[in-house]
C-alpha positions as CSV (number, residue, x, y, z in Angstrom):
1,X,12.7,-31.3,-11.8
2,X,9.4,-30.2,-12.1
3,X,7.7,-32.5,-10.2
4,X,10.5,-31.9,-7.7
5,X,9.1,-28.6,-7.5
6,X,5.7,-29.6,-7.1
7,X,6.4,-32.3,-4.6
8,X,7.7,-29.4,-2.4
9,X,5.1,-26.8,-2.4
10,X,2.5,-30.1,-2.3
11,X,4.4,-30.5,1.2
12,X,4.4,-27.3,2.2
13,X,0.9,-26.6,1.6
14,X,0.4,-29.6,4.1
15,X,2.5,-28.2,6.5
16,X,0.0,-25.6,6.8
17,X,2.1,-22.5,4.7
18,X,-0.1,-20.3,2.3
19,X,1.9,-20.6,-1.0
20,X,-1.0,-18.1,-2.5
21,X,0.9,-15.6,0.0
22,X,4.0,-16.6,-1.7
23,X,2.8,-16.5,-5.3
24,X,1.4,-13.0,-5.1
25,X,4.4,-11.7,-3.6
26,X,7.0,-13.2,-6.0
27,X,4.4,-11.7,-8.9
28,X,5.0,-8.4,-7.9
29,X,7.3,-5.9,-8.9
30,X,10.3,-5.4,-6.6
31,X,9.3,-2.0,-6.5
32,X,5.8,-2.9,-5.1
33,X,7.0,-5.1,-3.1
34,X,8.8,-2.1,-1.3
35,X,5.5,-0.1,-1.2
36,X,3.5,-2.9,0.4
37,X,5.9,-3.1,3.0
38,X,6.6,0.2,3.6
39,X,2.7,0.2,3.5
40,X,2.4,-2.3,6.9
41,X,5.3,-0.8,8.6
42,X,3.4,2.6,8.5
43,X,0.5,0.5,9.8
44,X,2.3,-1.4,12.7
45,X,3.6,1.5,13.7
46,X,0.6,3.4,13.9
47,X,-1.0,0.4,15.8
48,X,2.2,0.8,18.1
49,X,1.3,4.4,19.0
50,X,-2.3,3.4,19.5
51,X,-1.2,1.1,22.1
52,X,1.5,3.5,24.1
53,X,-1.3,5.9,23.3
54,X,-4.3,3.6,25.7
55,X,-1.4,2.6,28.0
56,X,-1.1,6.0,28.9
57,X,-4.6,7.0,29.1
58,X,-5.2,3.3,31.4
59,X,-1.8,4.6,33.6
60,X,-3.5,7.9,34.1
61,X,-7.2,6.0,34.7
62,X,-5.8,4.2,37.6
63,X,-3.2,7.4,39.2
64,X,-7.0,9.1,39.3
65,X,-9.0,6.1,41.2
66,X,-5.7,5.9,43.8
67,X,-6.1,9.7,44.3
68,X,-9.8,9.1,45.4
């Protein structure tokens, strides 16, 4: 079974997945696993804003070059 196992992550480190990814997640705690993600959904929605944020500013750019 073993070699089973390794057979598989042998494959899938071919395919092109990072199993370090996997290992450090499965060696955490389920409770930091929460905090990490709770972690880069405050991020990606902070990188959201940012972008609604420049969006804005590029909308309000361009409303000021049509007015001259």
């Amino acid at each position: 079974m073993k070699t089973k196992h390794k057979d598989a992550i042998q494959e899938a480190i071919k395919y092109g997945i990072d199993v370090t990814l996997l290992y450090r997640n499965i060696s955490l705690t389920p409770t930091e696993r929460i905090e990490c993600h709770q972690r880069m959904l405050e991020a990606a929605e902070e990188l959201k804003k940012a972008g609604e944020r420049k969006r804005a500013e590029s909308e309000e750019n361009i409303d000021d070059i049509k007015k001259t």
